[in-house]
C-alpha positions as CSV (number, residue, x, y, z in Angstrom):
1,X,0.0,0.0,0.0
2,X,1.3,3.6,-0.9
3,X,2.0,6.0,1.9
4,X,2.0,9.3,0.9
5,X,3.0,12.6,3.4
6,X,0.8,15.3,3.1
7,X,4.0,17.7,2.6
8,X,5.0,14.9,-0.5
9,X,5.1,15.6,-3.6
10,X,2.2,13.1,-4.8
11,X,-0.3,14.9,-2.8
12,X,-3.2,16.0,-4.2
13,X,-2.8,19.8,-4.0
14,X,-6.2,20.6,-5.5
15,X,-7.8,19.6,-2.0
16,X,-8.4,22.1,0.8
17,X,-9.0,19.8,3.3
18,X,-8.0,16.3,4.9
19,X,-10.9,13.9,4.3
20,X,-10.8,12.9,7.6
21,X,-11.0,16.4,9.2
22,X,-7.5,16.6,10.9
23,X,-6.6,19.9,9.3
24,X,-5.7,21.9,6.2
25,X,-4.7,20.4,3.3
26,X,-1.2,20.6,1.9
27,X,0.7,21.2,5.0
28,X,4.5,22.1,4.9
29,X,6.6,19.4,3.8
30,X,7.4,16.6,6.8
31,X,5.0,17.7,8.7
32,X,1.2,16.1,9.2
33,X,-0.3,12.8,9.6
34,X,0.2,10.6,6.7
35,X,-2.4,9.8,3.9
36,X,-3.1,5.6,3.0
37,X,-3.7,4.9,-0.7
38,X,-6.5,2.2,-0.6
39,X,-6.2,1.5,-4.1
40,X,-3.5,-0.3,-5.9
41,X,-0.4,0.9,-7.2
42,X,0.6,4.1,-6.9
43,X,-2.5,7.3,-5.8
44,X,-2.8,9.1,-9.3
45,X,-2.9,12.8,-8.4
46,X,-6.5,13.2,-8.7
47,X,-7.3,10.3,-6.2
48,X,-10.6,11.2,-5.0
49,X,-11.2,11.9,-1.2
50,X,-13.6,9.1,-0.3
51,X,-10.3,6.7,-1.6
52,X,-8.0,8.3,1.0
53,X,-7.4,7.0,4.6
54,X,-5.6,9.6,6.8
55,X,-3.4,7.8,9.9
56,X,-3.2,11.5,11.8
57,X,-5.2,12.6,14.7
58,X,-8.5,13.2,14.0
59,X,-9.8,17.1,14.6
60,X,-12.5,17.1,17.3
61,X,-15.6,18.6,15.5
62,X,-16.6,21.9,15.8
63,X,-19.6,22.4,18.3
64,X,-22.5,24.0,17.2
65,X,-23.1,27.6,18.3
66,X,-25.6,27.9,21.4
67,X,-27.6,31.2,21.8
68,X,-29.3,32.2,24.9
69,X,-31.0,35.6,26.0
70,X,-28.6,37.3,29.0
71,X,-31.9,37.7,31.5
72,X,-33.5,34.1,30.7
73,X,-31.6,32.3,33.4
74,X,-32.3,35.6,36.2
75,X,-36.1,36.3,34.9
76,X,-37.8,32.7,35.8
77,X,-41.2,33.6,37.4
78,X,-44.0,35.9,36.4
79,X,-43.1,38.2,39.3
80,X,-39.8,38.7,37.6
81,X,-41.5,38.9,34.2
82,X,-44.1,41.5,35.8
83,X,-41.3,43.5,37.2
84,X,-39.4,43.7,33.8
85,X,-42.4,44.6,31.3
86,X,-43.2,47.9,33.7
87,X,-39.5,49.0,33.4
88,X,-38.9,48.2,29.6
89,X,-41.9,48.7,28.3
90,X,-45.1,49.4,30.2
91,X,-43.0,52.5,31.4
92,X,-41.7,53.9,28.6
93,X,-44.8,53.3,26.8
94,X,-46.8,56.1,28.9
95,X,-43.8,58.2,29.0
96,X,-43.8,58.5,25.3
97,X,-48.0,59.0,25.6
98,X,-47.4,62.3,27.8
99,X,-47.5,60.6,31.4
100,X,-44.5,61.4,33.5
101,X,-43.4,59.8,36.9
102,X,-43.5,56.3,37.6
103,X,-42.0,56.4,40.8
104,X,-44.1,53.9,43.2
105,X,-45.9,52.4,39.9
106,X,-47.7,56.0,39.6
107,X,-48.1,58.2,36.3
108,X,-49.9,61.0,35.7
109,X,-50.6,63.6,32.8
110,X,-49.2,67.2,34.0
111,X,-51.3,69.9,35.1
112,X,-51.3,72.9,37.2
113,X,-54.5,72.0,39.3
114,X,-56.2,68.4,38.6
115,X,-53.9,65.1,38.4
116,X,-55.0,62.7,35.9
117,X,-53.2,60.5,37.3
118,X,-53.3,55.8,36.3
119,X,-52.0,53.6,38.6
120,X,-51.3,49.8,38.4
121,X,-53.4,47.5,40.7
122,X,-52.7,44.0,41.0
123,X,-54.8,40.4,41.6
124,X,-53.4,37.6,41.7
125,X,-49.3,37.4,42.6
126,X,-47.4,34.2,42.8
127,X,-44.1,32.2,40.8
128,X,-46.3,31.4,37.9
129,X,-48.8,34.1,37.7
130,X,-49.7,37.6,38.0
131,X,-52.9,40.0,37.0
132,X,-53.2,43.2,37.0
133,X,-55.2,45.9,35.8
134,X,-54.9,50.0,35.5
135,X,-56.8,52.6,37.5
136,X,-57.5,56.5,36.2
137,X,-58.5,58.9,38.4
138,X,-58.8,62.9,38.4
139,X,-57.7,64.8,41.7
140,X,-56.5,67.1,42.9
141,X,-53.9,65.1,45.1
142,X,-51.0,62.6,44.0
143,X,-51.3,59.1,44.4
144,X,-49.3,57.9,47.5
145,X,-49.6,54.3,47.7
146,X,-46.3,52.9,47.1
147,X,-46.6,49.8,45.6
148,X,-49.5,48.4,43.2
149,X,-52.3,48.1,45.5
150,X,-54.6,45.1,46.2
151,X,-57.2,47.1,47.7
152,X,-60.6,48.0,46.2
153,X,-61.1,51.9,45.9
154,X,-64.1,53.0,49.0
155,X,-67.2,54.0,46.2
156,X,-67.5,57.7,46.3
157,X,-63.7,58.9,46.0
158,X,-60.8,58.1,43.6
159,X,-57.4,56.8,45.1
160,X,-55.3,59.9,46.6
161,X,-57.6,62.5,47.0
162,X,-61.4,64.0,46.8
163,X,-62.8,62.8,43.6
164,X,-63.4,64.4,40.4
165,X,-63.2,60.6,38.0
166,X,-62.4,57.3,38.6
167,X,-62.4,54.4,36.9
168,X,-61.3,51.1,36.0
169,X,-59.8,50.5,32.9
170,X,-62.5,47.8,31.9
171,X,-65.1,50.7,32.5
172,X,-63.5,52.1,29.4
173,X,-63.3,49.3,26.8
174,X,-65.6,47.6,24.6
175,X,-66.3,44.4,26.8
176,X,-67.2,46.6,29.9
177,X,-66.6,45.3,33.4
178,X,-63.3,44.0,35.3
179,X,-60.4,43.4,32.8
180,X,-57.8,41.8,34.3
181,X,-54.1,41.2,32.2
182,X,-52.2,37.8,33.2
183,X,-48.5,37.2,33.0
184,X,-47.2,33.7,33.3
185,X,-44.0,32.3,32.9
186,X,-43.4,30.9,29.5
187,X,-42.6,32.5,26.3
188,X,-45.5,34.5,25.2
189,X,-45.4,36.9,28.8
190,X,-44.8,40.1,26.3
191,X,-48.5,39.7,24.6
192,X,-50.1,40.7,27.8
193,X,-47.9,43.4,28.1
194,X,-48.6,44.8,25.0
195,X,-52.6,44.4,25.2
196,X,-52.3,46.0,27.7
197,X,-50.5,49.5,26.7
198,X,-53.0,49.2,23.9
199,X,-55.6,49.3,26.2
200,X,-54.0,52.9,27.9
201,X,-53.0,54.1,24.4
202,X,-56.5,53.8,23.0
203,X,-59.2,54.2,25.6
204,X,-57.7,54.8,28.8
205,X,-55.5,58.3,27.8
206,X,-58.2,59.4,25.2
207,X,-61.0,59.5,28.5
208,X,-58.6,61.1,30.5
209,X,-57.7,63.7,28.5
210,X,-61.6,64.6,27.8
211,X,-62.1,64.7,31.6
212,X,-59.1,66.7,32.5
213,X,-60.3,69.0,29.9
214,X,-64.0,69.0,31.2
215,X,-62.5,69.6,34.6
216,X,-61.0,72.3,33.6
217,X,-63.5,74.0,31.6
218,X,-65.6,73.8,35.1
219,X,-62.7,75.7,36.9
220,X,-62.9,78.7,34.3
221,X,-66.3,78.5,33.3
222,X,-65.1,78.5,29.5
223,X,-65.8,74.9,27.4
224,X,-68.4,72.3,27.8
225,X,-69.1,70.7,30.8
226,X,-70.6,67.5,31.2
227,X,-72.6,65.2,33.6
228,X,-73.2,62.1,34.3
229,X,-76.9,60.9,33.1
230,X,-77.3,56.8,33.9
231,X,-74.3,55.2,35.6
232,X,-73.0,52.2,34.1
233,X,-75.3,50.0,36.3
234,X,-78.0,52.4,35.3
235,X,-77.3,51.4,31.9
236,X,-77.2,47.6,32.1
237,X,-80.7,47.1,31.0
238,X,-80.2,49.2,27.9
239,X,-76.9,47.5,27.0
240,X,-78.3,43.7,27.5
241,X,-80.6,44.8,24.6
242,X,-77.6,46.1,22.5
243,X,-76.0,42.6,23.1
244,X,-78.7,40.7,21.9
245,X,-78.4,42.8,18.9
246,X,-74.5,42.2,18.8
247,X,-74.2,45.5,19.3
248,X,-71.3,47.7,21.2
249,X,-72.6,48.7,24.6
250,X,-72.8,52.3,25.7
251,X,-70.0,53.5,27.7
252,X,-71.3,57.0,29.0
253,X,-74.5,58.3,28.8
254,X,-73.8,61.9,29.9
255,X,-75.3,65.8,29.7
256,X,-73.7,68.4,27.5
257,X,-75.3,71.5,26.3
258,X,-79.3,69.8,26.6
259,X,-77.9,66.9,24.8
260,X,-78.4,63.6,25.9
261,X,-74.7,62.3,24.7
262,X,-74.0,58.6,24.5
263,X,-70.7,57.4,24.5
264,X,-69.2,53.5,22.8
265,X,-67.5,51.6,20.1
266,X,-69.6,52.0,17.3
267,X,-68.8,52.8,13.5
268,X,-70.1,55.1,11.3
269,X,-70.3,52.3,8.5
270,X,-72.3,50.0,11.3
271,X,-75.8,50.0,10.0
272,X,-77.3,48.2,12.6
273,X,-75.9,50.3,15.6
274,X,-77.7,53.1,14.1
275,X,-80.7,51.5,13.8
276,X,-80.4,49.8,17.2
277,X,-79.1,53.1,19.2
278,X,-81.8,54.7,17.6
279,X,-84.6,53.1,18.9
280,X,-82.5,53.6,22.7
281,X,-82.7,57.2,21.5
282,X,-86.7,57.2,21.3
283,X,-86.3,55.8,24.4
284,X,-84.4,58.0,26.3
285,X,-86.3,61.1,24.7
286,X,-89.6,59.9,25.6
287,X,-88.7,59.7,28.9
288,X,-89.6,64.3,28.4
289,X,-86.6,64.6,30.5
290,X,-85.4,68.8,30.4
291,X,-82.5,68.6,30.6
292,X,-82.1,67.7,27.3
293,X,-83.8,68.0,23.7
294,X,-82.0,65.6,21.6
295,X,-79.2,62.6,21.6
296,X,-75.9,62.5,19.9
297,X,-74.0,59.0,19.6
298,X,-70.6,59.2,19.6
299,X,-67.2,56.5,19.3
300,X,-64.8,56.4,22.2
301,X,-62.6,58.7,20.5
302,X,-65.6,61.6,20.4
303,X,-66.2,61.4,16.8
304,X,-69.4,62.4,16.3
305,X,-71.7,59.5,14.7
306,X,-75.5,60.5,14.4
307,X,-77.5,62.5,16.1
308,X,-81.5,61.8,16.8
């Protein structure tokens, strides 16, 4: 059987690479394991690869790469999780919506007299899970709680200070009642997250805004100013009919300028919500209350939609 170095003269220059992965191929001459012709006679210099036998130490093969996020082995529970989404995202979320603070889970719009003011409140707490939901309020005092509170608000007063408005965020969305967003430990903890600022970003900073500027408009006696008509439970009748329909429910039903104004998530394009909140409309008006002459339907963003 041939021998042949891989520094020799007969070796097959043309390959890059021992066949049996012990290193570069050619090598200096002398110097590298030594190649076995398995054919006979002597290797022509083409001899493929697969007819080769190298008698040098074999290479140890390359591992594959391993990849791994820096926080996965420190962030292993929801309370960790929880922890993390308000400082990277929740956070910076309502800073870039106009909140500021933060401090003592706490953020508020800024104003010279009224604080419009959301604050996290949290359910259930454990390894694998936590809930939580968002308060607004409008006061005239900061929110001083510390951490996310537990507690239910006392009815009649928002958390902090005498009340103006408060209100769960579930009071504001289209499904109505408690709203509750859960984090577990797993992979998919961000979606929750994220719901959730949508939730803020869309109906929960659009309300506030309209009643810090109502608020305001009361202090200086320029603007509209606006009263509550029904109260959501007032309104629960009236919204079990809408359902039936597979209608939006009404948010607000509240007093502006003798209108009756009525507040939810309807479209403009939605021919049976105008056909539906009509008849509530007939309704409400035959009731001969004074205070008002006529109803406007509105989305949650205060788009006017028809008027009966």
């Amino acid at each position: 059987m041939a021998r042949i170095s891989r520094g020799g003269a007969k070796a097959p220059a043309q390959r890059d690479e021992c066949p049996e992965r012990c290193g570069p191929w050619p090598a200096p001459a002398g110097v590298g394991p030594v190649l076995l012709w398995q054919g006979r006679g002597n290797p022509p210099a083409s001899a493929p690869a697969a007819l080769m036998r190298c008698t040098g130490p074999r290479r140890a093969p390359v591992p594959a790469p391993t990849f791994s996020h820096p926080r996965n082995n420190a962030m292993t529970t929801a309370q960790d999780l929880f922890t993390e989404g308000v400082r990277a995202h929740i956070a910076p979320s309502l800073r870039s919506m106009g909140f500021t603070g933060g401090e003592q889970y706490v953020f508020r719009l800024p104003d010279e007299v009224y604080r419009a003011q959301l604050r996290i409140r949290l359910g259930t707490v454990s390894e694998h899970t936590v809930r939580y939901t968002f308060e607004l309020g409008l006061t005239t005092e900061d929110l001083t709680t510390g951490e996310p509170t537990t507690e239910e608000p006392q009815a009649g007063s928002a958390p902090g200070g005498p009340e103006h408005w408060h209100a769960s965020i579930g009071e504001l969305l289209p499904v109505g009642g408690e709203v509750w967003w859960e984090i577990t430990a797993g992979p998919r903890w961000l979606v929750a997250v994220e719901d959730s600022i949508a939730a803020v970003r869309h109906y929960g900073l659009p309300e506030l805004r309209r009643r810090l500027a109502d608020a305001t408009a009361a202090g200086t006696g320029a603007g509209t100013v606006t009263e509550t008509y029904l109260t959501p439970a007032e309104l629960e009748e009236v919204n079990a009919a809408l359902l039936t329909a597979a209608v939006a429910r009404i948010q607000r039903a509240e007093l502006a300028d003798r209108d009756l104004v009525l507040t939810g998530a309807w479209s403009r394009t939605d021919r049976i919500a105008r056909e539906v909140l009509q008849g509530a409309a007939e309704g409400f008006l035959s009731a001969a209350d004074e205070r008002f002459v006529r109803v406007r339907c509105q989305d949650t963003l205060g788009r006017g939609l028809w008027t009966f």
